[in-house]
C-alpha positions in Angstrom: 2.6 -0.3 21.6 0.9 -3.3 21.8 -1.7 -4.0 18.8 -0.4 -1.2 16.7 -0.2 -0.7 13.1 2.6 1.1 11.3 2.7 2.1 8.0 5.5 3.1 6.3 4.6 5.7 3.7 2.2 8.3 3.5 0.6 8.8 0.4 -2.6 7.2 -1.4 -2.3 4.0 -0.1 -1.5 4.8 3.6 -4.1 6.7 3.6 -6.6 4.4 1.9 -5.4 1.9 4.3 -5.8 3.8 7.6 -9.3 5.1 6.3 -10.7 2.0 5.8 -9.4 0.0 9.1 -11.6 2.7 10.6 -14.2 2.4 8.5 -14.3 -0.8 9.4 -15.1 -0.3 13.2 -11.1 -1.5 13.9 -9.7 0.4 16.8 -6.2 -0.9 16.6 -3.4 2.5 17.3 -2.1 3.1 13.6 0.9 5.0 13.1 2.1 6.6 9.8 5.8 7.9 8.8 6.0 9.5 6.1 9.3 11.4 4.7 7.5 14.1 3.1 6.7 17.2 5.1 3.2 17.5 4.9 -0.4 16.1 5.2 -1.2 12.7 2.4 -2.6 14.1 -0.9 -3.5 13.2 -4.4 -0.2 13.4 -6.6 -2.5 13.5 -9.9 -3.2 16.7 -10.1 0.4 17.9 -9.2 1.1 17.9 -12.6 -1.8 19.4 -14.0 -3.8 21.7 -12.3 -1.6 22.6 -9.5 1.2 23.5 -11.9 -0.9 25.5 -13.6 -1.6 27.4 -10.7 -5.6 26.4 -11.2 -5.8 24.5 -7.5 -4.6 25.3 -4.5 -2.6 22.6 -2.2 -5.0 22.7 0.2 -7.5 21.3 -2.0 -5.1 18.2 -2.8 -5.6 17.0 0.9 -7.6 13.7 1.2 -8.3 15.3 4.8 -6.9 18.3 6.9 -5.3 17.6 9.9 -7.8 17.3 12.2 -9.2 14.6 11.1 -6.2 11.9 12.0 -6.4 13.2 15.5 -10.4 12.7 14.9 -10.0 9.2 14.1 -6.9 8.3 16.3 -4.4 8.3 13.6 -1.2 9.0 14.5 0.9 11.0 11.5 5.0 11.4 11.8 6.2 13.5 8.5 9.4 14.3 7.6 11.1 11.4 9.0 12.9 8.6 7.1 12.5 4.7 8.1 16.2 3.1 6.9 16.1 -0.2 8.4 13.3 -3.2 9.4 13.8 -5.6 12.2 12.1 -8.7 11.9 12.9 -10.6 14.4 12.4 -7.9 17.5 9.0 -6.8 15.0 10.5 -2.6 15.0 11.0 -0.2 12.2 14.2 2.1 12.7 14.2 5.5 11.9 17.1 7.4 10.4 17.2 8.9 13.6 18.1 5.9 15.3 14.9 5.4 17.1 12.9 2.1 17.1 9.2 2.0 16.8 8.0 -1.5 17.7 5.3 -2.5 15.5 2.6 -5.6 15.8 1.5 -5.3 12.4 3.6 -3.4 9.3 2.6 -2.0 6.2 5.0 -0.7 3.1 3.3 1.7 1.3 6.1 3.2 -0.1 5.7 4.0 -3.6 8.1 4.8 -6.4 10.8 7.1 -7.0 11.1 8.6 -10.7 14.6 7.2 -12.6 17.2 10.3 -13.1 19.5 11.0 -16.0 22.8 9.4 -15.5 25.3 12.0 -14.5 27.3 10.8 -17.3 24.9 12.0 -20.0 24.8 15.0 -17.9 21.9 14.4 -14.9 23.6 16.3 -12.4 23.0 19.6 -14.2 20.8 21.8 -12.3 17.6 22.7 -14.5 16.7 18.9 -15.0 13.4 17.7 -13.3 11.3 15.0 -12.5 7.3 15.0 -11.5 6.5 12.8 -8.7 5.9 15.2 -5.6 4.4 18.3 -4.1 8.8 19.5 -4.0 8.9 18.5 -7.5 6.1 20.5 -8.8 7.3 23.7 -6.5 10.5 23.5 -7.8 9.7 23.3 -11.7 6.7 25.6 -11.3 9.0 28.3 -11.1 11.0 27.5 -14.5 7.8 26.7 -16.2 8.3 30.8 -18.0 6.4 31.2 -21.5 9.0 30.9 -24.0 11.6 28.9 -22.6 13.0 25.8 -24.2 11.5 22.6 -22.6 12.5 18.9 -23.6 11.2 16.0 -22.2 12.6 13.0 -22.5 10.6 9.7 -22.9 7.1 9.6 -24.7 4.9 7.9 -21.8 2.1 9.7 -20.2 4.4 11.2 -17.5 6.2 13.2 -20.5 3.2 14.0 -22.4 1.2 15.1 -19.5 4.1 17.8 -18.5 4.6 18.8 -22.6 0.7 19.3 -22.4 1.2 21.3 -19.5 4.2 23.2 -20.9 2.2 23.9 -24.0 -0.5 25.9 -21.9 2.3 28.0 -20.2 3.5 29.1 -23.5 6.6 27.1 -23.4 8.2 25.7 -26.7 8.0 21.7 -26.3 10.4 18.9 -27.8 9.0 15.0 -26.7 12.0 12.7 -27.4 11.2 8.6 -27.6 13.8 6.3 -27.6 11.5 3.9 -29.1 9.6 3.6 -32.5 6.6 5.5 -31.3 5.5 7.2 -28.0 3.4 4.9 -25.5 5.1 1.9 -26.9 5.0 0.4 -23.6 1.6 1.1 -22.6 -0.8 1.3 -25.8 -1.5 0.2 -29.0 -0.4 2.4 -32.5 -4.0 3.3 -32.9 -4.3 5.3 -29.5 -0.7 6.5 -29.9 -1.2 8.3 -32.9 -3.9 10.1 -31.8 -2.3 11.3 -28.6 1.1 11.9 -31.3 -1.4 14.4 -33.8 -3.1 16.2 -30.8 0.7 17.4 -29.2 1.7 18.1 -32.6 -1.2 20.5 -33.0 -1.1 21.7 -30.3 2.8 22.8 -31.6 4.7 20.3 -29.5 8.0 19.0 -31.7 8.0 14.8 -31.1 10.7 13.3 -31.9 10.5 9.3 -32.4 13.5 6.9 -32.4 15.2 9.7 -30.9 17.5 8.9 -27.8 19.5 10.9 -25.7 23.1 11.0 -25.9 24.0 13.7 -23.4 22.8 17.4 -21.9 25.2 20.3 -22.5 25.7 22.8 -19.9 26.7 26.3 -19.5 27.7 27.8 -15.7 26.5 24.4 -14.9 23.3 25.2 -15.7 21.7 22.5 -18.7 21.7 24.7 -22.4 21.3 21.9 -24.7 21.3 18.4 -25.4 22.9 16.2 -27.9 20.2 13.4 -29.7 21.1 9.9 -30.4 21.2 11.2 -34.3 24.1 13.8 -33.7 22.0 17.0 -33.7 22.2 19.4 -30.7 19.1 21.7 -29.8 18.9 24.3 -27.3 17.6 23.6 -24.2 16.1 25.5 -21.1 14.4 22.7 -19.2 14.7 19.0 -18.7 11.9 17.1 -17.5 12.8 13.3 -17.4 10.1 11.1 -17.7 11.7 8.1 -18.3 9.6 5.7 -15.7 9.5 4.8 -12.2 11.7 2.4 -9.6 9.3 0.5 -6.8 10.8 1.9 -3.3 11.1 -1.8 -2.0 14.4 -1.9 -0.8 13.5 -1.8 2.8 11.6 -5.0 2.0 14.9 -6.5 0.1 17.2 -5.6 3.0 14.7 -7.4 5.6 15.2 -10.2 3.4 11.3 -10.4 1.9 11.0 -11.2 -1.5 11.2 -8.7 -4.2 11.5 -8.2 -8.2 11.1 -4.8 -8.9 8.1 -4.3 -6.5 7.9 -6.0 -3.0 6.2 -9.6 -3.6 2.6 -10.1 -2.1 -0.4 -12.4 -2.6 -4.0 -11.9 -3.1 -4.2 -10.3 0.4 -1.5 -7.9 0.3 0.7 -10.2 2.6 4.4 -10.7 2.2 5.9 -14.0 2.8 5.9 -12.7 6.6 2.7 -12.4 7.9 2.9 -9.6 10.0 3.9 -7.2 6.8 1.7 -6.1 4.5 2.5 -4.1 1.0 0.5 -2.1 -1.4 0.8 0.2 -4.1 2.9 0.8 -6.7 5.9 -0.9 -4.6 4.4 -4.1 -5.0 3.8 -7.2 -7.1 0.7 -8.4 -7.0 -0.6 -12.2 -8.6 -2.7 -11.3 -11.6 -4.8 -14.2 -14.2 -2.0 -16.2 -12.8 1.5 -14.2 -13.8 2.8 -10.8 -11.2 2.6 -7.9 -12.2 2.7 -4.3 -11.1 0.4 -1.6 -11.1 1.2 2.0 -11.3 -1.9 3.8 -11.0 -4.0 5.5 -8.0 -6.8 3.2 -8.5 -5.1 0.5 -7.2 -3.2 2.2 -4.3 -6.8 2.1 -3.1 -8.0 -0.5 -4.0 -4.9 -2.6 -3.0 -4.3 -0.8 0.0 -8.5 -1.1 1.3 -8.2 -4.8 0.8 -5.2 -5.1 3.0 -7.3 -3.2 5.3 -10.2 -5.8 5.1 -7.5 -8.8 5.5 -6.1 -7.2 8.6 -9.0 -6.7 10.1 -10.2 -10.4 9.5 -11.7 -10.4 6.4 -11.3 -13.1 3.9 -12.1 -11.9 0.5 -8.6 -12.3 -2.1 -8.2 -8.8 -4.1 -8.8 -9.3 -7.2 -7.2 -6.4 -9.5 -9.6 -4.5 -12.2 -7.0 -1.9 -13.7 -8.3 1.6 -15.1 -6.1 4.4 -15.6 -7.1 8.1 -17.3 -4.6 10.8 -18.4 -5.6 14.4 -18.7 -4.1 16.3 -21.8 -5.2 19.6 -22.7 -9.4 18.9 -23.1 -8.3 15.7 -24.0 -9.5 12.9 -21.6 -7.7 9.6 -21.8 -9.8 7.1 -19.9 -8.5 3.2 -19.9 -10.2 0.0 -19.1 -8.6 -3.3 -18.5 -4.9 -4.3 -18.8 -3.7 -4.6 -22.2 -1.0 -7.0 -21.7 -0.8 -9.9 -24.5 -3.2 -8.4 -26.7 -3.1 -9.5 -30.5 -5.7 -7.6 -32.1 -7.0 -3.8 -31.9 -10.6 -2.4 -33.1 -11.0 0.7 -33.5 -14.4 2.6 -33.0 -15.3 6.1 -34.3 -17.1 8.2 -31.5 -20.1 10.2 -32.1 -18.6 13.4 -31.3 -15.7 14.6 -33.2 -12.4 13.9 -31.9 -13.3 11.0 -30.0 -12.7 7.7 -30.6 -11.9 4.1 -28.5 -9.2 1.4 -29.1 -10.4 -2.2 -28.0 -8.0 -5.0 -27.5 -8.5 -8.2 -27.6 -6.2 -11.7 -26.8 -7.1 -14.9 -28.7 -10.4 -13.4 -29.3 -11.6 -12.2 -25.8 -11.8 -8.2 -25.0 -9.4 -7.3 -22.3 -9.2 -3.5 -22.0 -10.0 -0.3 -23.9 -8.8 3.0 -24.6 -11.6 5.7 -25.0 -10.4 9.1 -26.2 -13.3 11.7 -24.9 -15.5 8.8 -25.4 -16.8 8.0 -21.3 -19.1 6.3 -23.0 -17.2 3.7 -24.7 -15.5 3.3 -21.3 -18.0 2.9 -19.2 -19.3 0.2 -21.0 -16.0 -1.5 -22.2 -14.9 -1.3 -17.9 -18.3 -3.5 -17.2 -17.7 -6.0 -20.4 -14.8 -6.9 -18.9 -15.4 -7.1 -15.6 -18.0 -9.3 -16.8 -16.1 -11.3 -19.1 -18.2 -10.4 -21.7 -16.6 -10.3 -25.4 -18.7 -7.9 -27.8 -19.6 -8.6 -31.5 -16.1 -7.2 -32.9 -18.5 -5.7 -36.7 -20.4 -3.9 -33.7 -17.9 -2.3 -32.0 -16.7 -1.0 -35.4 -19.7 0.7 -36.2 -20.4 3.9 -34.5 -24.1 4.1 -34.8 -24.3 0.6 -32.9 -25.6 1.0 -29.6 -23.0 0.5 -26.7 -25.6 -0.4 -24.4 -26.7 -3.1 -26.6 -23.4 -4.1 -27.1 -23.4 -5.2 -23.4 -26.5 -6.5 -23.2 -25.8 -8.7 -25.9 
């Protein structure tokens, strides 16, 4: 069809994407194939309030049905794209059918790593948390009083042990590395999050590895720790990261590393394919980098929207994230990559607090712990390029709207 859009993928970003092309008065046909069975939604709360059986799917929906049809969206689920032709501009379906495309977006997201099947992966009762499937299949093991351990400290694992914990299962967190959230935050925040599991009766386990799962009927029973001890086991929920989906990109011969390269625009090196999401690579202060969060599958994905539709203006990435963990709200400004010095700032309220970082002086992202306040303003500092008085953001009583006025 001449004109049209197709975008491969069918989550945040396609949506996003579609949603704002309309938004912006363009009438091109737009297409989406996505392999999942049903209607785009928010994967967030997958692991949190749907598992607990606290929201319905329905509500998960950015929109029912209707409204594609509405807007002249065209939606394919359940089908799988396996191959990209370039040169006669068609995507190729698993199916063997061709779909010719004018323009192409790959909005395909990530798919969670899985346990080796040497160290015992391919034993059933192992799970990961990415998808609608996912969380219907491990909402039924979720039991009160089975034995769960979850493997890698991130905020994947800990948002599942949190989950666990309120189900009445007994929780073991094991991190390969000297603390949880090494990757991702600084010791200051990480001990926090490390105390609140740990009252909350989940068993972390630091420098801990996994050597292998045990099985029994095929079924996993236990698992064997880097240190030689073997615990009982029930569950297995791996959280041990994410791989960008970009190998339709690879195999088309775009460029990738990890993520499918793009520039400021959301264009690959062939300007009739566009990328967003967290199967990109986006240019960033002048290095790549990715971005795994929701925030900027929109964000991403809407300014690909503007560029196809003519616009002009470069996306410029502003990176927040949040994690929900018991009544614990995680909210997180800025990127902290590089950073050589952490403040810390006692909230008002008890139990909250905020981690700032800072690179050769200049404030570059925050980590408020039930402290929206601190966030709020520590997102507009740096959006502003604005570097606080570090003996103010120490003190608690100092005003945080001051902070920014200053």
């Amino acid at each position: 069809m001449a004109g049209r859009l197709v975008i491969v993928g069918a989550g945040q970003a396609a949506f996003a994407m579609a949603a704002k092309l309309r938004a912006l008065k363009d009438e091109r046909p737009i297409l989406i194939l996505g392999e999942e069975p049903v209607l785009p939604y928010q994967r967030p709360p997958l692991s949190k309030k749907y598992l607990l059986g606290e929201m319905e799917f329905d509500r998960l929906l950015f929109r029912p049905e209707a409204w594609y049809a509405e807007n002249a969206v065209e939606i394919r689920l359940g089908v799988t794209v396996t191959r990209i032709d370039r040169a006669a501009k068609t995507v190729v379906l698993e199916s063997g059918e061709a779909i010719s495309y004018e323009t192409l977006a790959l909005v395909t997201g990530a798919t969670p790593r899985r346990l080796p099947a040497s160290a015992g992966g391919d034993l059933a009762g192992i799970y990961t948390m990415r998808s609608k499937a996912d969380a219907d299949r491990l909402a039924g093991e979720m039991q009160a009083g089975r034995r769960l351990l979850v493997i890698g400290g991130g905020y994947i694992g800990l948002e599942a042990a949190a989950v666990a914990r309120k189900l009445g299962l007994e929780v073991t967190v094991i991190e390969m590395a000297p603390r949880i959230l090494q990757r991702v935050a600084a010791p200051e925040t990480a001990r926090t999050m490390r105390e609140i599991h740990e009252a909350e009766g989940v068993t972390i386990r630091e420098n801990t590895g996994l050597r292998t799962l045990v099985g029994t009927d095929g079924h996993v029973s236990g698992a064997e720790l880097s240190d030689g001890t073997v615990i009982p086991v029930d569950i297995v929920i791996a959280g041990i990261g994410v791989t960008a989906n970009d190998r339709l990109a690879a195999e088309a011969g775009l460029e990738t590393a990890n993520g499918i390269v793009v520039d400021a625009f959301a264009r690959t090196a062939d300007p009739a394919i566009y990328a967003a999401g967290d199967c990109t690579v986006l240019p960033w202060k002048g290095q790549r980098i990715r971005l795994e969060s929701v925030q900027n599958a929109i964000d991403q994905a809407e300014a690909a929207a503007a560029a196809m539709a003519g616009g002009s203006e470069p996306y410029e990435a502003r990176p927040w994230f949040w994690s929900d963990q018991y009544e614990v709200k995680l909210q997180i400004a800025g990127f902290n990559l590089g950073y050589d010095e952490t403040l810390v700032r006692p909230g008002l309220k008890p139990d909250s607090s905020s981690v700032w970082y800072f690179r050769e002086g200049r404030l570059i992202a925050c980590d408020a712990i039930n402290d929206a306040r601190a966030y709020v303003v520590a997102k507009r500092m740096i959006e502003l390029g604005i570097t606080p008085d570090k003996s103010l953001v120490r003190d608690p009583e100092a005003d945080l709207k001051a902070l920014l006025k200053a």
